[in-house]
Backbone bond lengths (Angstrom), bond angles and torsions (degrees), N, CA, C in turn:
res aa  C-N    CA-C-N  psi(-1)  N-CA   C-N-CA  omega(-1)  CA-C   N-CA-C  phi
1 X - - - 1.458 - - 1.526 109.45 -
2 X 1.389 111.24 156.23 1.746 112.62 178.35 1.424 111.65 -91.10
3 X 1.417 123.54 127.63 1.184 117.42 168.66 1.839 119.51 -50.61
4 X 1.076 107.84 -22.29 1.302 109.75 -159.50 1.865 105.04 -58.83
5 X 1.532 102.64 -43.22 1.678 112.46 -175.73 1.172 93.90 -40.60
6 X 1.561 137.91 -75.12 0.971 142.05 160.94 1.479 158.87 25.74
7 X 1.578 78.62 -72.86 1.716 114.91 177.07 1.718 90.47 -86.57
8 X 0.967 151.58 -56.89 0.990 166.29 -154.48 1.689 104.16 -63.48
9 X 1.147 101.63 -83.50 1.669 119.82 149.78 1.542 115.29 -4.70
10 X 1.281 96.16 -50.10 1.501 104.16 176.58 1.504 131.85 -88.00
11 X 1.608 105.23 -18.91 1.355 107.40 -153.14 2.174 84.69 -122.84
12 X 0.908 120.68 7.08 1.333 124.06 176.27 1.832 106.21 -67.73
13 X 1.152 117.14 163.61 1.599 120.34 178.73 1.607 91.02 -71.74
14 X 1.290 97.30 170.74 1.452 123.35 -164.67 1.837 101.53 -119.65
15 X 0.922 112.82 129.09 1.741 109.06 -173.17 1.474 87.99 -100.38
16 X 1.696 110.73 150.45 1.737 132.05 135.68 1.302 122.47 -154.07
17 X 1.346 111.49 -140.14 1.122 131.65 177.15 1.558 121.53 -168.32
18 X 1.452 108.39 173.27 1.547 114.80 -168.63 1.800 81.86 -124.79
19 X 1.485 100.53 156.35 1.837 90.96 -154.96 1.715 76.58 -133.34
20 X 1.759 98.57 123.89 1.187 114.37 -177.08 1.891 102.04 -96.12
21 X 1.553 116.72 120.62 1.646 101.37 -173.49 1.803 104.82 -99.08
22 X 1.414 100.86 153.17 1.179 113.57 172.40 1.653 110.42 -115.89
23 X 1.206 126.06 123.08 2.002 117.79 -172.35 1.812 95.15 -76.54
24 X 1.137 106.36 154.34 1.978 113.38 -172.14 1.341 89.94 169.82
25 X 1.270 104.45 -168.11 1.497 131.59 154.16 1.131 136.05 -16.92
26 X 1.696 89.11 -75.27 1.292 110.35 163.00 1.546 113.20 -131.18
27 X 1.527 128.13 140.12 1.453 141.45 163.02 2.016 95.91 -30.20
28 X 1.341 99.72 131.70 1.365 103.66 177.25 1.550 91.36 -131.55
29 X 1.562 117.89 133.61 1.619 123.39 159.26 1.416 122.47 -111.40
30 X 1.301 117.22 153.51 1.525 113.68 167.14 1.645 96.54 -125.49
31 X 0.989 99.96 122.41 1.727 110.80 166.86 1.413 122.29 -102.91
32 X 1.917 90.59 142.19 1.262 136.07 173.30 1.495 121.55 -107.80
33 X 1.280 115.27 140.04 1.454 121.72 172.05 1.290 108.11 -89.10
34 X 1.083 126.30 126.81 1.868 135.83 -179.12 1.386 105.44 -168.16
35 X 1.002 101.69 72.98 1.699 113.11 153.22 1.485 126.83 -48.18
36 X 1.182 139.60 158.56 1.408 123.50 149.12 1.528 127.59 -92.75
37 X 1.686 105.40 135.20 1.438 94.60 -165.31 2.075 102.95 -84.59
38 X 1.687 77.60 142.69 1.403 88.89 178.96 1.389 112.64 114.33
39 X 1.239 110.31 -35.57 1.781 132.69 177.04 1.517 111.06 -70.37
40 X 1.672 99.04 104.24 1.590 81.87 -178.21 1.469 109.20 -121.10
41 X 1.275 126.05 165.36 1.413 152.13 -142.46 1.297 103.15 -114.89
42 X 1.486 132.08 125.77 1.728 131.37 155.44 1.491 119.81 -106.06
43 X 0.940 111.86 129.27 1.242 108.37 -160.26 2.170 97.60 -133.69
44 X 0.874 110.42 134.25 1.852 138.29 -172.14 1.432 111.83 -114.71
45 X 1.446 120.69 90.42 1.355 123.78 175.85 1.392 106.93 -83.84
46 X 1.410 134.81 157.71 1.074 148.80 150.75 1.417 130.81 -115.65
47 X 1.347 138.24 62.31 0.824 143.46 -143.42 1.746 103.59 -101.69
48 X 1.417 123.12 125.37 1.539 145.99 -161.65 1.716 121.25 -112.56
49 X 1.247 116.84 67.65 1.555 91.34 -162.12 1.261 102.68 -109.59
50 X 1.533 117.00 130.88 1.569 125.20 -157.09 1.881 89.90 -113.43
51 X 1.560 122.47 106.64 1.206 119.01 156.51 1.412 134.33 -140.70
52 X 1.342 161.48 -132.66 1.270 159.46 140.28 1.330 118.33 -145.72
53 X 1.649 101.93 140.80 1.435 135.41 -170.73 1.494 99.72 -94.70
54 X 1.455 122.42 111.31 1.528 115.00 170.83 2.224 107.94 56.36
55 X 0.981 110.64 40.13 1.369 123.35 168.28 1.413 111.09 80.90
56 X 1.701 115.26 3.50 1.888 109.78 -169.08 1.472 90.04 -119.86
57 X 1.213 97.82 131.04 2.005 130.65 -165.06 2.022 78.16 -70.51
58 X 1.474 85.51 137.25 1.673 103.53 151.72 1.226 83.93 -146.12
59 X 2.145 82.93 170.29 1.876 107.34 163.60 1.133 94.71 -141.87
60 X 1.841 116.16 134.14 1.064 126.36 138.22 1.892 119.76 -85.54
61 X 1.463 87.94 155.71 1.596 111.66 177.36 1.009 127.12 -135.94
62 X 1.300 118.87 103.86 1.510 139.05 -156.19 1.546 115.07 -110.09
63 X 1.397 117.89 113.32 1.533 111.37 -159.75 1.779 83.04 -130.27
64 X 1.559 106.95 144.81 1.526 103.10 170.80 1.774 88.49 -160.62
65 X 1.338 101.88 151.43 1.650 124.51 -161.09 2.002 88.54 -126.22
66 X 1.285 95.44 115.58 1.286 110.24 -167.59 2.302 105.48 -109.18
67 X 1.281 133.56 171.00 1.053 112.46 146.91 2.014 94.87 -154.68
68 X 1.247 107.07 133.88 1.586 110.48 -169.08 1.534 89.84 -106.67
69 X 1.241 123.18 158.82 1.618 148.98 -159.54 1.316 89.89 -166.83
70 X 1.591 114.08 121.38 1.644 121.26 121.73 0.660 118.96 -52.20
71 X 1.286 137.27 134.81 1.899 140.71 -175.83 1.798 102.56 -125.92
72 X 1.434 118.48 -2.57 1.658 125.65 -166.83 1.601 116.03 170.87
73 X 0.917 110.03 169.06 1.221 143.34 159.24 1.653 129.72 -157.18
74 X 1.131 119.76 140.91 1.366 118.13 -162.45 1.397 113.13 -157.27
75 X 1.347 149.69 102.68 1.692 152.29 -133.75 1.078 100.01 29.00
76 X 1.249 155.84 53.10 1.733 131.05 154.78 1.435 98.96 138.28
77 X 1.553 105.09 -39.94 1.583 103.84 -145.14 1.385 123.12 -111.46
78 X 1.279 143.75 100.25 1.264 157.70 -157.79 1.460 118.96 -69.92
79 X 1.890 131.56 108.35 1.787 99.91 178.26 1.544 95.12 -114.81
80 X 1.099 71.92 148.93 1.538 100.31 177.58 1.276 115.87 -102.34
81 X 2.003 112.20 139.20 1.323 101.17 173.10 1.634 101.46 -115.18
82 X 0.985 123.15 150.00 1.313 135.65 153.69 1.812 120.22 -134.35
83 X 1.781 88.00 150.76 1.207 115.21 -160.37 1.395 136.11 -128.65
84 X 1.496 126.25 88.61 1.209 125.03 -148.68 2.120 103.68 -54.49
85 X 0.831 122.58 138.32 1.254 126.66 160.22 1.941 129.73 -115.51
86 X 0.926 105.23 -33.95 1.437 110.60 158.90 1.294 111.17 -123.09
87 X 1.966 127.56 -178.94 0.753 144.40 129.05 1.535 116.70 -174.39
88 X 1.407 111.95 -178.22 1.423 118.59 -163.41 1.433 117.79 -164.74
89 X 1.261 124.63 147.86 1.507 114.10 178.67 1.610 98.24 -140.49
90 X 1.233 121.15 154.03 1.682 124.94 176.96 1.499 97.77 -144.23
91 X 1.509 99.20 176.08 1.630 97.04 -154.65 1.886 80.90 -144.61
92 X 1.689 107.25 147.20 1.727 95.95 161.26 1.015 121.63 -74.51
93 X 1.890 106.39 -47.53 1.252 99.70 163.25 1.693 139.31 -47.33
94 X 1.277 120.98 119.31 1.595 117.43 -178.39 1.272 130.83 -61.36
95 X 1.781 121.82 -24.80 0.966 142.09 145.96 1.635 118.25 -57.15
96 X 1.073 114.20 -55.35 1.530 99.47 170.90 1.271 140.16 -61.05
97 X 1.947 83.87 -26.40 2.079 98.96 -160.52 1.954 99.63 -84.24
98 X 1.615 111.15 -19.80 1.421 113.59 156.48 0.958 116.54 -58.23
99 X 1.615 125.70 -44.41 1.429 109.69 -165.51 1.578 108.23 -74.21
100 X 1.448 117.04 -32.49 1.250 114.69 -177.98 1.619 121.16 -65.20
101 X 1.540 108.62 -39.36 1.440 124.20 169.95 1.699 109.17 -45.41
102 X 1.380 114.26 -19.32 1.056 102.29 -162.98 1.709 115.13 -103.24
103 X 1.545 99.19 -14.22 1.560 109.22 172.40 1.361 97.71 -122.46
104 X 1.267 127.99 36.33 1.609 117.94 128.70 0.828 115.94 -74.28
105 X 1.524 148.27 -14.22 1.822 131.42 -175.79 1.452 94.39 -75.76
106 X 1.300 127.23 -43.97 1.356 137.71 177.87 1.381 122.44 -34.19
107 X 1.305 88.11 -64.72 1.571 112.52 175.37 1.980 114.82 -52.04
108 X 1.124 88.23 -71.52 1.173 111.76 -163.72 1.948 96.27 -57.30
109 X 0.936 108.77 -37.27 1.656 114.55 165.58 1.042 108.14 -60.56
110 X 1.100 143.33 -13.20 1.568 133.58 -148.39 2.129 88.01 -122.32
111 X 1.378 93.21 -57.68 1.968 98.48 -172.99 1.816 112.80 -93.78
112 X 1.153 102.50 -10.94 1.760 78.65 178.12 1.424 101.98 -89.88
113 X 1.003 132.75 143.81 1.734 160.66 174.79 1.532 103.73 94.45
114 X 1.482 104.98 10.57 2.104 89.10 160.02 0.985 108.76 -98.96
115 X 1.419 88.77 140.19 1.888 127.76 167.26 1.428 101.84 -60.25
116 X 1.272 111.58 130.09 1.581 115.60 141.12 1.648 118.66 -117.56
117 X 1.658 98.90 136.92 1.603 84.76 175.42 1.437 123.28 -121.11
118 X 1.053 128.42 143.24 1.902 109.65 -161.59 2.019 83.73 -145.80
119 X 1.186 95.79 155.36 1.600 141.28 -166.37 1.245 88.42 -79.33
120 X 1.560 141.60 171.34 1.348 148.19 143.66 1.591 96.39 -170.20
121 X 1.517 117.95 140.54 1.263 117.75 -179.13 1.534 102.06 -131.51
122 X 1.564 111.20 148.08 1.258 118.47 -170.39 1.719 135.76 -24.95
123 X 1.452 102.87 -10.91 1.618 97.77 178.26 1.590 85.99 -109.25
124 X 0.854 142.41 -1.24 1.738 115.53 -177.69 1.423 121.87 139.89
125 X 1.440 98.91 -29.15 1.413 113.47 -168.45 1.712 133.21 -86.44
126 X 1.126 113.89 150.71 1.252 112.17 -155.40 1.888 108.19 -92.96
127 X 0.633 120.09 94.90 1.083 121.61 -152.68 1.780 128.23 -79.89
128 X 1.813 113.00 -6.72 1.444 110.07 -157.75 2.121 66.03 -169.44
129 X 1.158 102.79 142.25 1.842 127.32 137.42 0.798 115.27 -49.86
130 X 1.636 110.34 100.11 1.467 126.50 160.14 1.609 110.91 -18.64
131 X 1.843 105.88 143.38 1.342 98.96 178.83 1.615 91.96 -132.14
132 X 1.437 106.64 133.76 1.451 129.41 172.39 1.788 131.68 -85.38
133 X 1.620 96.81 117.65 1.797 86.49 -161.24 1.569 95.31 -122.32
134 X 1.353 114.80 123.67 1.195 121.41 -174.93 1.718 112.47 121.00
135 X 1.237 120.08 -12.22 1.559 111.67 156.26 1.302 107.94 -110.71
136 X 1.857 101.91 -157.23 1.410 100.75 169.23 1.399 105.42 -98.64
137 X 1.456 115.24 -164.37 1.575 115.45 -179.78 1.464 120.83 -94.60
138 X 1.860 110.39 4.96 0.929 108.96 172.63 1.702 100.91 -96.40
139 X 1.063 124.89 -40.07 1.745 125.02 -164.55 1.530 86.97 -70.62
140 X 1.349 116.01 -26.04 1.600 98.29 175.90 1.464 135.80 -56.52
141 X 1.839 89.72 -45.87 1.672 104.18 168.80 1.541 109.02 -63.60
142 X 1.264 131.52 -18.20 1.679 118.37 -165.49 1.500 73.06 -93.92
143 X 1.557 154.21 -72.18 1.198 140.28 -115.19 1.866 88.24 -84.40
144 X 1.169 106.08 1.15 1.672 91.57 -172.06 1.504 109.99 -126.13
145 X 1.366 103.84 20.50 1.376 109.32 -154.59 1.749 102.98 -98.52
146 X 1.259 127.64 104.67 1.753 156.28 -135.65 1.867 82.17 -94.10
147 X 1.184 123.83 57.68 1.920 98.15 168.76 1.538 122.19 -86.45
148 X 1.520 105.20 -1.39 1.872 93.09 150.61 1.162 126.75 -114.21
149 X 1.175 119.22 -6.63 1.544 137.08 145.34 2.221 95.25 101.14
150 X 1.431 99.31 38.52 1.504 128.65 -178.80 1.931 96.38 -69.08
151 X 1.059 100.59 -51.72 1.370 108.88 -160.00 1.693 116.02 -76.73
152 X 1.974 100.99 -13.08 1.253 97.45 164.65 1.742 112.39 -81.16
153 X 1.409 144.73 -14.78 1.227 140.83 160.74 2.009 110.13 -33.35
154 X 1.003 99.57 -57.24 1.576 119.48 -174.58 1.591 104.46 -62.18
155 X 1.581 111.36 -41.25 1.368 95.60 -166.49 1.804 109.66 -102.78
156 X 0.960 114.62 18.24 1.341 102.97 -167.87 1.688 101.70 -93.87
157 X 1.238 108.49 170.64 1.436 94.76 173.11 1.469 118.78 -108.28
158 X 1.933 94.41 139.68 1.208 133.66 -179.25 1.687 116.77 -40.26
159 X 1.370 107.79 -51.43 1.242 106.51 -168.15 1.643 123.30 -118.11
160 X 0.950 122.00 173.91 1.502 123.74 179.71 1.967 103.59 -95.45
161 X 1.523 94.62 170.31 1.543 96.81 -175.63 1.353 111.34 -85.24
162 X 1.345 122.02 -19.65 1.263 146.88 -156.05 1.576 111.74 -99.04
163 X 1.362 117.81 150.81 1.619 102.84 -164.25 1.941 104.32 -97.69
164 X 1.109 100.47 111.22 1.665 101.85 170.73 1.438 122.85 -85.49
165 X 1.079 115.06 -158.14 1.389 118.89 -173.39 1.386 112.56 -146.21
166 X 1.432 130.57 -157.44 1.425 132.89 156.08 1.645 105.43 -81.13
167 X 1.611 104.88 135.78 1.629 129.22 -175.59 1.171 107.27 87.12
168 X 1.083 138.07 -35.49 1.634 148.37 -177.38 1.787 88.70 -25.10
169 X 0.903 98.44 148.26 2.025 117.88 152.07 1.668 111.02 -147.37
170 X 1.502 95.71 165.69 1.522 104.36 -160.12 1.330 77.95 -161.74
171 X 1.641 107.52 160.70 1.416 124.56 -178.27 1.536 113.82 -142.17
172 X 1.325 121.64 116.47 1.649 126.32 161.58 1.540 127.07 -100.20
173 X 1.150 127.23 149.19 1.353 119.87 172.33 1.907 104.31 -133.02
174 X 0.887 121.85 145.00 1.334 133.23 171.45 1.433 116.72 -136.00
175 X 1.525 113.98 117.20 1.714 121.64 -173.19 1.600 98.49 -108.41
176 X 1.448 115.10 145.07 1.427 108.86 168.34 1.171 112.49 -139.71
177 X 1.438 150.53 -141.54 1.400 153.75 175.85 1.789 111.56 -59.62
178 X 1.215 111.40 -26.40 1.072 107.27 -144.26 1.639 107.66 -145.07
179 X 1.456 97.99 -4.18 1.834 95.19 -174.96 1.685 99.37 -173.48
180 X 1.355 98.22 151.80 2.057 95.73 -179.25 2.010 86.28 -137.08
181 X 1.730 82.93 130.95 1.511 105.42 178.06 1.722 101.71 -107.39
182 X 1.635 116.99 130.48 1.394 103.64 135.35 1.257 121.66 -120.11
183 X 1.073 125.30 137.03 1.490 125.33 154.38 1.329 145.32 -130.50
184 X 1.127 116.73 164.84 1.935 126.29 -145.81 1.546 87.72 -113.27
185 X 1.521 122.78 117.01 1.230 113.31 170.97 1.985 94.48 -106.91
186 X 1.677 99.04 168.41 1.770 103.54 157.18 1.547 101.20 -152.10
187 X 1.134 102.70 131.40 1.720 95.20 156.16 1.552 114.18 -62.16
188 X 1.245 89.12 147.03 2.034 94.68 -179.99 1.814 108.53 -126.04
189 X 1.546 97.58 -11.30 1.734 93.97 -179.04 1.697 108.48 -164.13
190 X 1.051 100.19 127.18 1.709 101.15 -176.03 1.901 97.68 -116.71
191 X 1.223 116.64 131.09 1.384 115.41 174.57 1.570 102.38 -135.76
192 X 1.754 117.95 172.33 1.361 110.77 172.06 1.298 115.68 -53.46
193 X 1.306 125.51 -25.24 1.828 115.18 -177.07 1.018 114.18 -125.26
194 X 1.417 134.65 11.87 1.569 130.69 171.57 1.272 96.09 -153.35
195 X 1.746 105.61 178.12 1.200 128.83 161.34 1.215 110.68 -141.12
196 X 1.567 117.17 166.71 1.670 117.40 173.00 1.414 120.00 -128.64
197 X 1.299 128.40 120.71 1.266 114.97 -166.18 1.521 101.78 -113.56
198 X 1.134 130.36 157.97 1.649 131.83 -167.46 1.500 97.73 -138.47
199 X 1.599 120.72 144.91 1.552 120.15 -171.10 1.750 93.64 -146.79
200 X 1.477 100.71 157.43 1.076 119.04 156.35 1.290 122.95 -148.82
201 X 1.465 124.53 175.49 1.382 125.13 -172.94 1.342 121.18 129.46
202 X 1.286 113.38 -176.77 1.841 114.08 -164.22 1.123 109.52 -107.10
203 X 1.497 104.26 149.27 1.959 112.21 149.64 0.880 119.76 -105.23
204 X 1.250 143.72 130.43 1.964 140.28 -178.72 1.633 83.79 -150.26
205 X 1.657 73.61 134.62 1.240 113.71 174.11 1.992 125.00 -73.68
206 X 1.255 113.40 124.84 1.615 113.32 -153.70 1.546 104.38 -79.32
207 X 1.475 104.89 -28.10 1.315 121.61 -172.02 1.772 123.55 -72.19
208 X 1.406 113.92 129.83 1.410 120.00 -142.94 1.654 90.95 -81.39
209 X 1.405 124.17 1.30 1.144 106.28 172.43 1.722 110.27 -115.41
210 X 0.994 110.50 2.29 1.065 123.31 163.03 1.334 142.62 -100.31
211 X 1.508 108.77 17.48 1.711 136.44 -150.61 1.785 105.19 -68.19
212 X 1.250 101.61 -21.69 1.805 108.13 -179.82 1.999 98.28 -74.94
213 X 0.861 134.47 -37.89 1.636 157.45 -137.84 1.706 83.99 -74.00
214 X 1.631 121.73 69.65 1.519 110.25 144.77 1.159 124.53 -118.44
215 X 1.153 121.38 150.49 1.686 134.92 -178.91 1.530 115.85 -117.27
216 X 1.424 111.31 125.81 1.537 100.73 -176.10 1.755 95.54 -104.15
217 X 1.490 105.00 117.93 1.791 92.01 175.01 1.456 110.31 -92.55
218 X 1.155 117.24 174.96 1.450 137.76 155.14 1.693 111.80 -142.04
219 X 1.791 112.10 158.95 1.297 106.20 -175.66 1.396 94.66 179.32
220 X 1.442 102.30 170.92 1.534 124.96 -174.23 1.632 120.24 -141.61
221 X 1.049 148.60 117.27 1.345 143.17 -131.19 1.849 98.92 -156.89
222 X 1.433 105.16 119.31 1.783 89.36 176.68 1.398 102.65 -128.50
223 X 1.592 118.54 137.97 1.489 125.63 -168.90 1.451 100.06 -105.83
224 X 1.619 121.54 137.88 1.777 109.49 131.17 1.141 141.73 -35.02
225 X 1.081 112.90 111.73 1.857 109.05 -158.24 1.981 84.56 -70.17
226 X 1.064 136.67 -46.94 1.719 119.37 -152.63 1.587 98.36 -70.55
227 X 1.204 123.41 -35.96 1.654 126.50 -155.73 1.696 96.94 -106.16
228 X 1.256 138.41 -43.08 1.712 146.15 -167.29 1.518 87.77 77.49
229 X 1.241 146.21 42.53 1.490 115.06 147.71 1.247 109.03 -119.36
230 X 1.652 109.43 154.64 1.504 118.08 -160.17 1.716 107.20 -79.67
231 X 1.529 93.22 142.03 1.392 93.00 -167.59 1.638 109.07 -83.30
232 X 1.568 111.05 132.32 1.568 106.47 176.46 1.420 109.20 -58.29
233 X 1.414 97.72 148.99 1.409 137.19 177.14 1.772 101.41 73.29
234 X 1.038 135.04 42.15 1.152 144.57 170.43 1.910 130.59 -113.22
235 X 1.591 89.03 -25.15 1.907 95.16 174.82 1.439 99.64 -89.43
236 X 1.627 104.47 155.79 1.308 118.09 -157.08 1.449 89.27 -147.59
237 X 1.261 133.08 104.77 2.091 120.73 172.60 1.443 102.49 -138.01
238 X 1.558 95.25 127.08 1.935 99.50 156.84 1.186 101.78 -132.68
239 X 1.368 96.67 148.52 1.321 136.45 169.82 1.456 118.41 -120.53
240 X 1.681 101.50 146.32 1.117 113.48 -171.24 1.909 114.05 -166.07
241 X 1.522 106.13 145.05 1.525 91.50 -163.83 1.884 108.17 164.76
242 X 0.959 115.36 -155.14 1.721 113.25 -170.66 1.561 104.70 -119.36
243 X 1.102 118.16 160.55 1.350 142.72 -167.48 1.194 120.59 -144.42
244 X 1.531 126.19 131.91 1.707 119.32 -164.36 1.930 95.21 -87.66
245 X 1.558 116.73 29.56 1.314 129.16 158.40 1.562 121.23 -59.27
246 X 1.157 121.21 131.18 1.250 98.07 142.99 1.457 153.55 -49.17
247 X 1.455 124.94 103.23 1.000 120.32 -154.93 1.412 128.65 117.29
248 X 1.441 104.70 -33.34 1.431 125.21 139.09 1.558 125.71 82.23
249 X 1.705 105.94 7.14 1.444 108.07 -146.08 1.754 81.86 -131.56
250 X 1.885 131.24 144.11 1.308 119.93 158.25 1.230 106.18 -147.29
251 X 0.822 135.55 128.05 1.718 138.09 166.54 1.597 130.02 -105.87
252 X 1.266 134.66 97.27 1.326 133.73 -164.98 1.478 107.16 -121.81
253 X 1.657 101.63 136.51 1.666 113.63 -160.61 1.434 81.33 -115.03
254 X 1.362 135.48 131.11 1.721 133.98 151.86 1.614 108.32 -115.86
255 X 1.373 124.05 134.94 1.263 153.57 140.51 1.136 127.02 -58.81
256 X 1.670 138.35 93.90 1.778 109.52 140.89 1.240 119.96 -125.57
């Protein structure tokens, strides 16, 4: 697998909302993204992907130490920088997990202390292609480059425009060059300082050589209701599904 999905995964904007209440029945919110500028976020992925090369099971383990900053807002629209600060990859195989051990100094020279900066405007949305400061514009396109189309789960948006409640579901899909996502979100818990939203749905791959490439995810995600950003150590996602691999089978659990 490429570290890059990964890194990416991690360093993408962060969706929420600010949860406007109405008294009824039931608590109804409409969410806003409003971070505080200056307030920044650490966030610890753990990323697990259990698959096989020619029929023999490996696992990679993908760990990256992230920290996101509002740095502005300006008509509507908020950028954010984030900044890889750690990461790491290990291999079961011992032969492989050397070879990899050995172009992490590489790596890791090349992506920890770049900036990324990305757009987000008050409902959630991402608004402009991340822009990368500290490589060139080609290591940019490989470090951002989506080939299972994993990284659209993370970026699509979370919420509806409309104010829901607890049980509510809503559905988004986002297709791009290279992969078509849908997914089924529901709220499952609204409290004075968080919420929890739970999703399901597919990744398939757009690419004609990659036409076997589906993933069925599931996940659990809990926001600050005053600010909309997700609170660390609270996302929960697996995936699982086929691969034009030999062997054909991959399952990946991520943490942050």
């Amino acid at each position: 697998m490429k570290r890059d999905l990964f890194v990416l995964l991690l360093c993408i904007c962060t969706l929420g909302f600010v949860a406007c209440s109405h008294k009824g029945n039931g608590e109804k919110v409409t969410y806003r993204f409003a971070p505080i500028i200056g307030q920044s976020m650490e966030y610890t992925t753990t990323s697990v992907i259990e698959t096989s090369f020619f029929w023999q099971p490996i696992t990679f383990t993908n760990k990256v130490k992230t920290k996101e900053t509002p740095i502005s807002k300006e008509n509507g629209i908020f950028t954010l920088m984030s900044q890889i600060e750690d990461l790491s990859t290990t291999v079961s195989d011992p032969k492989a997990n050397a070879a990899i051990q050995e172009k992490d100094q590489s790596t890791k020279a090349k992506i920890i202390g770049t900036h990324i900066f990305t757009k987000v405007d008050e409902q959630g949305n991402v608004v402009a292609e991340p822009h990368h400061e500290g490589i060139s514009a080609e290591e940019a396109k490989i470090l951002t480059q989506d080939n299972l189309g994993i990284e659209m789960v993370y970026r699509m948006k979370f919420f509806p425009e409309h104010a829901i409640t607890v049980g509510d579901t809503w559905e988004n899909e986002m297709q791009r060059n290279r992969a078509r996502a849908n997914i089924k979100y529901k709220l499952e818990q609204l409290d004075d300082t968080s919420m929890t939203v739970s999703f399901t749905g597919t990744v398939q791959s757009t690419i004609k050589e990659n036409k076997k490439w589906v993933l069925q995810v599931e996940g659990k995600r809990q926001f600050d209701r005053s600010t909309g950003v997700p609170i660390p150590g609270t996302t929960k996602v697996r995936m699982t599904g086929n691969t034009d691999q030999e062997g054909g089978k991959i399952t990946i659990t991520s943490t942050t």
